[in-house]
Every structure is written in structure tokens, then in C-alpha cells.
N, CA, C and O of each residue as an XYZ file, in Angstrom:
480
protein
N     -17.905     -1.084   -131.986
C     -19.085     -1.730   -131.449
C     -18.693     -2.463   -130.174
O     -17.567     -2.953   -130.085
N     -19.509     -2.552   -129.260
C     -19.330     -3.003   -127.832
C     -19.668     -4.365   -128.241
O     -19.883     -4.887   -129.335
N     -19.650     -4.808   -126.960
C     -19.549     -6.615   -126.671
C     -21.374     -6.926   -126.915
O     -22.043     -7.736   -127.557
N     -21.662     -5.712   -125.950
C     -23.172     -5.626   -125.863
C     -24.162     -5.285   -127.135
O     -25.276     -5.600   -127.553
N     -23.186     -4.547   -127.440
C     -24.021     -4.003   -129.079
C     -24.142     -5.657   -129.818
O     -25.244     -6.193   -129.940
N     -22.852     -6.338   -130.272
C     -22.530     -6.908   -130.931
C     -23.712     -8.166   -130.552
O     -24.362     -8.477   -131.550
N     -24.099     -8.949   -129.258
C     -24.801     -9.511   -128.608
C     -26.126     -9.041   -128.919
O     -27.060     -9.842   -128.875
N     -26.346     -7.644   -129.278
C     -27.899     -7.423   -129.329
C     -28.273     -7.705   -131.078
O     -29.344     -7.985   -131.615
N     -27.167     -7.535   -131.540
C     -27.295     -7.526   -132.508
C     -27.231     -9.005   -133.643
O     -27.793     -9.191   -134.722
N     -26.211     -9.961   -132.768
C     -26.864    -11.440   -133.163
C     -28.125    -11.819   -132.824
O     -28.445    -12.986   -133.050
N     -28.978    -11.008   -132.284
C     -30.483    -12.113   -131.947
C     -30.781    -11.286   -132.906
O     -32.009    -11.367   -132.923
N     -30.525    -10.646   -133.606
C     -31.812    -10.110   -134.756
C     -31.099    -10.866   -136.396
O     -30.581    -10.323   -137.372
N     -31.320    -11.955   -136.151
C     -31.423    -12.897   -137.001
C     -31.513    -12.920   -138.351
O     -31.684    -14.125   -138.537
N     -31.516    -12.280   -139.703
C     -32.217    -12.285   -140.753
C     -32.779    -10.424   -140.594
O     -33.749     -9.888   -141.130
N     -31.785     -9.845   -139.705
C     -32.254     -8.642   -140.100
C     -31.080     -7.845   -140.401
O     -29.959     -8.350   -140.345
N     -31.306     -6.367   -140.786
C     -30.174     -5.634   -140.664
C     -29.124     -4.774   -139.734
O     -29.639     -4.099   -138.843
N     -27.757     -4.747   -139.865
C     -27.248     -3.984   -138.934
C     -27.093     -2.658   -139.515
O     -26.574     -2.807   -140.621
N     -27.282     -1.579   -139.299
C     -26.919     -0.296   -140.107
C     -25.308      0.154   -139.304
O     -25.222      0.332   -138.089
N     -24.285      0.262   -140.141
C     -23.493      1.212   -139.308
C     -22.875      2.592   -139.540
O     -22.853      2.833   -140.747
N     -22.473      3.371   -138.956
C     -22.312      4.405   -139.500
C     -20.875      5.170   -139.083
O     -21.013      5.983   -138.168
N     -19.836      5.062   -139.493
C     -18.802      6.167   -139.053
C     -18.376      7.849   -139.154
O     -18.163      8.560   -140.136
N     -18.357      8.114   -137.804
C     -18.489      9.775   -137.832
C     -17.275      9.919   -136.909
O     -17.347      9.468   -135.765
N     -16.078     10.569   -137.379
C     -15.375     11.469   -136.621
C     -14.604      9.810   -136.013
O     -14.680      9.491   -134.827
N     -13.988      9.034   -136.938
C     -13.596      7.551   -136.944
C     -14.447      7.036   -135.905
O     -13.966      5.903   -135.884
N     -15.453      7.006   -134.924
C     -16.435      6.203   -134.369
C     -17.565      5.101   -135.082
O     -18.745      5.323   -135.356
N     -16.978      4.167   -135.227
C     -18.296      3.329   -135.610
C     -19.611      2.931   -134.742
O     -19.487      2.220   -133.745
N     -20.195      3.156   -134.935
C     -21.889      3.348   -134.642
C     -22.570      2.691   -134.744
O     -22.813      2.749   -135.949
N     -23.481      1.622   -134.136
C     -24.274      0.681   -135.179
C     -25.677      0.961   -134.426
O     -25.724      1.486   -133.313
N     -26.862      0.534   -135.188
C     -28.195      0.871   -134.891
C     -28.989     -0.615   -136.104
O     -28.838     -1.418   -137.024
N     -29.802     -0.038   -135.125
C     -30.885     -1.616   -135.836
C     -32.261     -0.843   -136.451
O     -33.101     -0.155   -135.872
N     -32.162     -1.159   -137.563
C     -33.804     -1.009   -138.187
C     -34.800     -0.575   -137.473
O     -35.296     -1.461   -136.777
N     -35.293      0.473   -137.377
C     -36.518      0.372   -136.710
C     -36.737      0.707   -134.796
O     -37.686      0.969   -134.057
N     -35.509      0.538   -134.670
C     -34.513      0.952   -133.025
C     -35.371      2.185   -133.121
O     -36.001      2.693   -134.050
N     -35.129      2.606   -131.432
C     -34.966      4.020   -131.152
C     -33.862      4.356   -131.273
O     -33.669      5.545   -131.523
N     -33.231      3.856   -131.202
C     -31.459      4.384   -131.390
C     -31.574      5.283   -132.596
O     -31.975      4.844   -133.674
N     -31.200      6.618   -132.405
C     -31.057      7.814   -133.113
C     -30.272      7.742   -134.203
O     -29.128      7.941   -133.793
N     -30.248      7.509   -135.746
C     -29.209      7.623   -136.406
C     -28.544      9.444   -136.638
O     -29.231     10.464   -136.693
N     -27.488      9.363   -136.706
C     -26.877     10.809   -137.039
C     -27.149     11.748   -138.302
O     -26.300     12.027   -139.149
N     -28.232     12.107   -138.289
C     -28.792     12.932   -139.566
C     -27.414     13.656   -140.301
O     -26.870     14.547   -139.649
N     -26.984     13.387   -141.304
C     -26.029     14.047   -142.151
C     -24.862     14.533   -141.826
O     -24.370     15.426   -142.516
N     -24.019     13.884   -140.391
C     -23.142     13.726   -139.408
C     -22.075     12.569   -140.053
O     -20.851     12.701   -140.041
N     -22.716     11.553   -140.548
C     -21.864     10.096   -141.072
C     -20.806     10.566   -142.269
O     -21.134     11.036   -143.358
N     -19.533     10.335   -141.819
C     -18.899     10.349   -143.034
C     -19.245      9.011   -144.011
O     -19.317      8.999   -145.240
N     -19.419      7.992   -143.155
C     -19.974      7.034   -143.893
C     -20.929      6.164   -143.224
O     -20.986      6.216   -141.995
N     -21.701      5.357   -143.879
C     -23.125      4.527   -143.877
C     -23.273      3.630   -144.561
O     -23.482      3.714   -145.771
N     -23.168      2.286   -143.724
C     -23.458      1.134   -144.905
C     -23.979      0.436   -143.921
O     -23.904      0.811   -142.751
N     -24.720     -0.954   -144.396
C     -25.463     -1.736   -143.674
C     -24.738     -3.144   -143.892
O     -24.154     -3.540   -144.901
N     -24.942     -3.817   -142.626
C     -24.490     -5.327   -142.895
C     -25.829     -6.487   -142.593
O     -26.294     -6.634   -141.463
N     -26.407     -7.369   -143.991
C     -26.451     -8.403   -143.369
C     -26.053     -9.546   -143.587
O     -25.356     -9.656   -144.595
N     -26.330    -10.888   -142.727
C     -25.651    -11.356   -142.550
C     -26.777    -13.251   -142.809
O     -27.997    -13.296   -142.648
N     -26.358    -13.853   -143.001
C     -26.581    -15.725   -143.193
C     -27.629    -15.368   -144.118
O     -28.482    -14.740   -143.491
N     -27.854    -15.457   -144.998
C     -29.286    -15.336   -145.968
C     -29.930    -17.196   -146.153
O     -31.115    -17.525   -146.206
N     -28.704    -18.139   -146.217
C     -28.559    -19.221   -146.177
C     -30.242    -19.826   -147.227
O     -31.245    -20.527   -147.093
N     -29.804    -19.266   -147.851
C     -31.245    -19.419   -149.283
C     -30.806    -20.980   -149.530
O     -29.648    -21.114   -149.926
N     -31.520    -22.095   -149.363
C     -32.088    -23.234   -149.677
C     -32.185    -23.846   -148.111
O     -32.340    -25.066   -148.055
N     -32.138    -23.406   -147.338
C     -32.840    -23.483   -146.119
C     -34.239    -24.197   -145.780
O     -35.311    -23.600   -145.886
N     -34.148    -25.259   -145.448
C     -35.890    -25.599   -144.998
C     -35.676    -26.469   -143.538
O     -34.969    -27.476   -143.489
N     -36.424    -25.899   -142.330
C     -36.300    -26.461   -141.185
C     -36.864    -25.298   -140.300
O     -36.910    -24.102   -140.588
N     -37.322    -25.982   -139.048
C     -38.265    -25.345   -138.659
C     -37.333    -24.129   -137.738
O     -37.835    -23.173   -137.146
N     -36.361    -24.351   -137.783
C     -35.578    -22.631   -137.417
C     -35.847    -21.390   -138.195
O     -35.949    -20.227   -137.805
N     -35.953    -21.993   -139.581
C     -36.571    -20.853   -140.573
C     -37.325    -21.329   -141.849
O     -36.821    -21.815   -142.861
N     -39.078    -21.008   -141.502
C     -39.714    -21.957   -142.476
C     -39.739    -21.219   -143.891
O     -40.329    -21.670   -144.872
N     -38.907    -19.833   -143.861
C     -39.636    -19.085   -144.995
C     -37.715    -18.124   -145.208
O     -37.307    -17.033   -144.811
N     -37.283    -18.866   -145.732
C     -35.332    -18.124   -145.685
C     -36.060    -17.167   -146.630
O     -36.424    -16.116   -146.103
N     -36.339    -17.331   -147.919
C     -36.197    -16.076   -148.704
C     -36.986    -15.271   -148.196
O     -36.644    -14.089   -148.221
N     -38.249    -15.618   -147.592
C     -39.319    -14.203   -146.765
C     -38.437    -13.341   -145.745
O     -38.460    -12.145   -145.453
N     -37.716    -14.327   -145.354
C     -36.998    -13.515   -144.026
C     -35.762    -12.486   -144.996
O     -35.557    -11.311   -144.694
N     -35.134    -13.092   -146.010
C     -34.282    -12.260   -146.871
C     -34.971    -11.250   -147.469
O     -34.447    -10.167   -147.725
N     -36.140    -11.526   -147.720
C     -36.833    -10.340   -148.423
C     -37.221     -9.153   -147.370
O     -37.479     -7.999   -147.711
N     -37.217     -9.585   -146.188
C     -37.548     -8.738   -145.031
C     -36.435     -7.543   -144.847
O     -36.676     -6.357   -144.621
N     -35.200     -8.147   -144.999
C     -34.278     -7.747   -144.793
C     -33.694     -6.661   -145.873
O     -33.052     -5.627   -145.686
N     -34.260     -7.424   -147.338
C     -33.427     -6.414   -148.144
C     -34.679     -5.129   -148.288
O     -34.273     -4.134   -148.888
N     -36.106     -5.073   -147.807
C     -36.575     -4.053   -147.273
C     -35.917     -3.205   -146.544
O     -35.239     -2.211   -146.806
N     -36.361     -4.001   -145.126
C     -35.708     -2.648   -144.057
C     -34.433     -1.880   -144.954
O     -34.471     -0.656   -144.836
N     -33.526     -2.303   -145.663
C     -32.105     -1.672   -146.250
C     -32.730     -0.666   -147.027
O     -32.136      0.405   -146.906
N     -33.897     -0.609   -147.923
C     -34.293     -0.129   -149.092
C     -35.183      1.461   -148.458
O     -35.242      2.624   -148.856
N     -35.606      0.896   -147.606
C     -36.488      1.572   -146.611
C     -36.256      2.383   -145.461
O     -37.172      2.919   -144.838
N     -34.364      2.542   -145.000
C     -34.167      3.082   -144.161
C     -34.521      4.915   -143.927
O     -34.686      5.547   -142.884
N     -34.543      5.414   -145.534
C     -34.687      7.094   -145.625
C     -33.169      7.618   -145.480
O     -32.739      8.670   -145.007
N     -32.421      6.362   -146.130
C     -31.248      7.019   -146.779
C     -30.155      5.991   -147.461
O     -29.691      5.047   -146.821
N     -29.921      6.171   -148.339
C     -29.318      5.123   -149.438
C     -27.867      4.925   -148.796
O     -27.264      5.939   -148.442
N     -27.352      3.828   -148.649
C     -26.225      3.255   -147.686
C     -24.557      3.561   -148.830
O     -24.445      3.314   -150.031
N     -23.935      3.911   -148.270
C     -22.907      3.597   -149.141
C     -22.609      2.315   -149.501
O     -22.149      2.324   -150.642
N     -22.669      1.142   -149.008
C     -23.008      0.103   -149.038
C     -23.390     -1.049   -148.790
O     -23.986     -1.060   -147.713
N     -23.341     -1.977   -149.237
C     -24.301     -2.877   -148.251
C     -23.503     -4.286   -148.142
O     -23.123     -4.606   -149.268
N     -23.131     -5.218   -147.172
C     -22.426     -5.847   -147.374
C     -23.029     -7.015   -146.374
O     -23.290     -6.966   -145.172
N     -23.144     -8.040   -147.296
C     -23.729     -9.374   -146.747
C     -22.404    -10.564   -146.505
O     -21.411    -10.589   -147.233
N     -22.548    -11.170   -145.759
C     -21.697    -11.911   -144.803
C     -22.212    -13.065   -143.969
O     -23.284    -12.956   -143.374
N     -21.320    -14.409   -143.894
C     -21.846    -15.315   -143.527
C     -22.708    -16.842   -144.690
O     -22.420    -16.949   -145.881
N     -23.510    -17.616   -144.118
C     -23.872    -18.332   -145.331
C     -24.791    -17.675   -146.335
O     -25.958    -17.418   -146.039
N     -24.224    -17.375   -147.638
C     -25.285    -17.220   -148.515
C     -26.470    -17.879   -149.067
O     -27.579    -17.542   -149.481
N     -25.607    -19.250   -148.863
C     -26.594    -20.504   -149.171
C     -26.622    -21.487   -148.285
O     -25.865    -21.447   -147.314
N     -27.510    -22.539   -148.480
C     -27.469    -24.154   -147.648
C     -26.619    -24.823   -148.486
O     -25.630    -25.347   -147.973
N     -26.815    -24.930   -149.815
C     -26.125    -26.115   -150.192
C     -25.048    -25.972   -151.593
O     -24.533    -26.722   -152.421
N     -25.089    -24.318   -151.220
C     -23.889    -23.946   -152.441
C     -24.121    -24.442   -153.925
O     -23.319    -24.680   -154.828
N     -25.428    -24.512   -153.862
C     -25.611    -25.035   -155.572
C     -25.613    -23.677   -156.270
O     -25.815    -22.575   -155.759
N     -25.333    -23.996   -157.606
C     -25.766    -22.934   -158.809
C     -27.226    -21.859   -158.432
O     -27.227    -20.631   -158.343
N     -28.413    -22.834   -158.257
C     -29.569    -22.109   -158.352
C     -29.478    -21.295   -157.010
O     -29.743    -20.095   -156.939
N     -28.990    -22.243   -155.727
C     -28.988    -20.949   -154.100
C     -28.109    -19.685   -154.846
O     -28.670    -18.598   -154.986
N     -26.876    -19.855   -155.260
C     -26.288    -18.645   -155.784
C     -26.846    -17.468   -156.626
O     -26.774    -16.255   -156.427
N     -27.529    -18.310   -157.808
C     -28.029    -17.605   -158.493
C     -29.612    -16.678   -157.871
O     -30.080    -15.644   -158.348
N     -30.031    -17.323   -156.930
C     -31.117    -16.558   -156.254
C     -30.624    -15.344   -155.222
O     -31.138    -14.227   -155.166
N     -29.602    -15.784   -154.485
C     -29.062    -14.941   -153.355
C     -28.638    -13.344   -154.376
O     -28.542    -12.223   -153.876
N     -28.452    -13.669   -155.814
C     -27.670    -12.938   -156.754
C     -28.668    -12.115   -156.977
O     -28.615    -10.964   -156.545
N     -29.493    -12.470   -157.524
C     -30.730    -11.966   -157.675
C     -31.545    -11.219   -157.007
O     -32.154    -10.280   -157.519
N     -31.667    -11.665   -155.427
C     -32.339    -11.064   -154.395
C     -31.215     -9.975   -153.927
O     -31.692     -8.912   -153.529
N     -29.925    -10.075   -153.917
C     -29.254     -9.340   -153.501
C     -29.172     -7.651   -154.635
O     -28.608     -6.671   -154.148
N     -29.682     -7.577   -155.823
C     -29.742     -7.116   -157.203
C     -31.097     -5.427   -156.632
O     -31.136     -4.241   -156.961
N     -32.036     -6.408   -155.582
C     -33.238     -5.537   -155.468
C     -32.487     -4.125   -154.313
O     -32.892     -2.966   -154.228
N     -31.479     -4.685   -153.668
C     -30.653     -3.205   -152.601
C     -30.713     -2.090   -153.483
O     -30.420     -2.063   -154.678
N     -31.182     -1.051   -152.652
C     -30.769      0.398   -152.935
C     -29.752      0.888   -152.898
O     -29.760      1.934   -152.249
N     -28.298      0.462   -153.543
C     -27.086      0.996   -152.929
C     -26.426      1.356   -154.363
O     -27.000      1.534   -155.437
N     -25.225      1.403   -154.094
C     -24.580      1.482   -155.414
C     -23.333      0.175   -155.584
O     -22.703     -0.271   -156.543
N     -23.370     -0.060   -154.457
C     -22.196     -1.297   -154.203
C     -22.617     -2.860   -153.518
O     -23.830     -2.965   -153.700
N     -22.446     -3.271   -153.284
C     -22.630     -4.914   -152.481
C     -21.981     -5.714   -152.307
O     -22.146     -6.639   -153.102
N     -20.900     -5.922   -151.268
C     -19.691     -6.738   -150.877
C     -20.422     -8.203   -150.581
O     -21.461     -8.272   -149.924
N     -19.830     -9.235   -151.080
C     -20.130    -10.476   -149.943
C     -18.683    -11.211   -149.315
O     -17.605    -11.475   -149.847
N     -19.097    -11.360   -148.232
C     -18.031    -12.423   -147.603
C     -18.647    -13.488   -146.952
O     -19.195    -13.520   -145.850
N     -18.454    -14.478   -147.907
C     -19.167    -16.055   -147.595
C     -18.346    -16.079   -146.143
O     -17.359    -15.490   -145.703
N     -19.321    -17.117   -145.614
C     -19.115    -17.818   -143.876
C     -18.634    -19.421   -144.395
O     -18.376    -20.289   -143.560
């Protein structure tokens, strides 16, 4: 991924990155992009997102789980099941039991077969 990719791809906030490796090239494309994904070309396909930060309230984001729920759409919805899906960054605001147990939960609805996290 370029400097530029990587840059276009932090302003989409609460959405997904799809990436895809073909022929060792990693690839990335955004939900909904014109950016062409490689019809049955990918040796592999997984999606990343990223801060879900579930107990969130402030006017940067008045609705965290709407925007998480947005997100684990577009994944569900791409028109092809990811090898996997891997969320990264804050899962929660305040690291309690219940943010965990929701992020757990919401993370449960992906179409995948796998789901990595790497807390921020």
C-alpha cells in the first residue's frame, strides 16, 4: 500500500479497508470505490477494520455502534466472503467488561470464518 492509499484510507473512519493479495502484491480498495476488485485473481482477501471504540459518546461520533454496524455491513455485503477479517486499534473507550463484551458480540455478526483483533 502507498503513502497515498494509506492517507485515503484513514479518512474513512469507521469504515472498511478490503485487501487483497495476488501474485505477492497487496491491493487495497474501499467499499463501495470504483476501484476494481480482482474477480477470482486474489490468492487472498481479507478486510481490515479498524477503532470500533464502543462506549464512545462525543460529538466526533454520536452513534459508535451505528457507525460499527455500518461497517460490519459493508464486510457482510461485499459479494464475497473475506478470508478474514481483522479489526485493529481501540475496541473500546473504557475497556470495561460490557464495551468488550459488545465489540464481541457485534464482531460475532462478520461473514468470515476467522476474526483477528489487535487492540491499539
Amino acid at each position: 500500500m502507498s503513502r497515498r492509499q494509506l492517507m485515503r484510507h484513514s479518512a474513512w473512519f469507521g469504515d472498511a479497508v478490503i485487501l487483497t493479495v495476488t501474485g505477492g502484491e497487496v491491493i487495497s480498495h474501499i467499499p463501495g470505490s470504483t476501484d476494481p476488485i480482482p474477480a477470482g485473481s486474489a490468492d487472498l482477501r481479507f478486510v481490515q477494520i479498524s477503532d470500533s471504540r464502543i462506549g464512545f459518546h462525543g460529538p466526533a461520533n454520536l452513534n459508535v455502534a451505528g457507525t460499527f454496524t455500518a461497517a460490519i455491513n459493508q464486510v457482510n455485503f461485499l459479494g464475497f466472503r473475506p478470508d478474514f477479517v481483522m479489526h485493529s486499534g481501540d475496541l473500546t473507550r473504557l475497556s470495561t467488561p460490557a464495551q468488550f463484551d459488545q465489540v464481541k458480540q457485534m464482531l460475532s455478526q462478520l461473514r468470515t470464518d476467522r476474526i483477528f483483533t489487535v487492540p491499539g
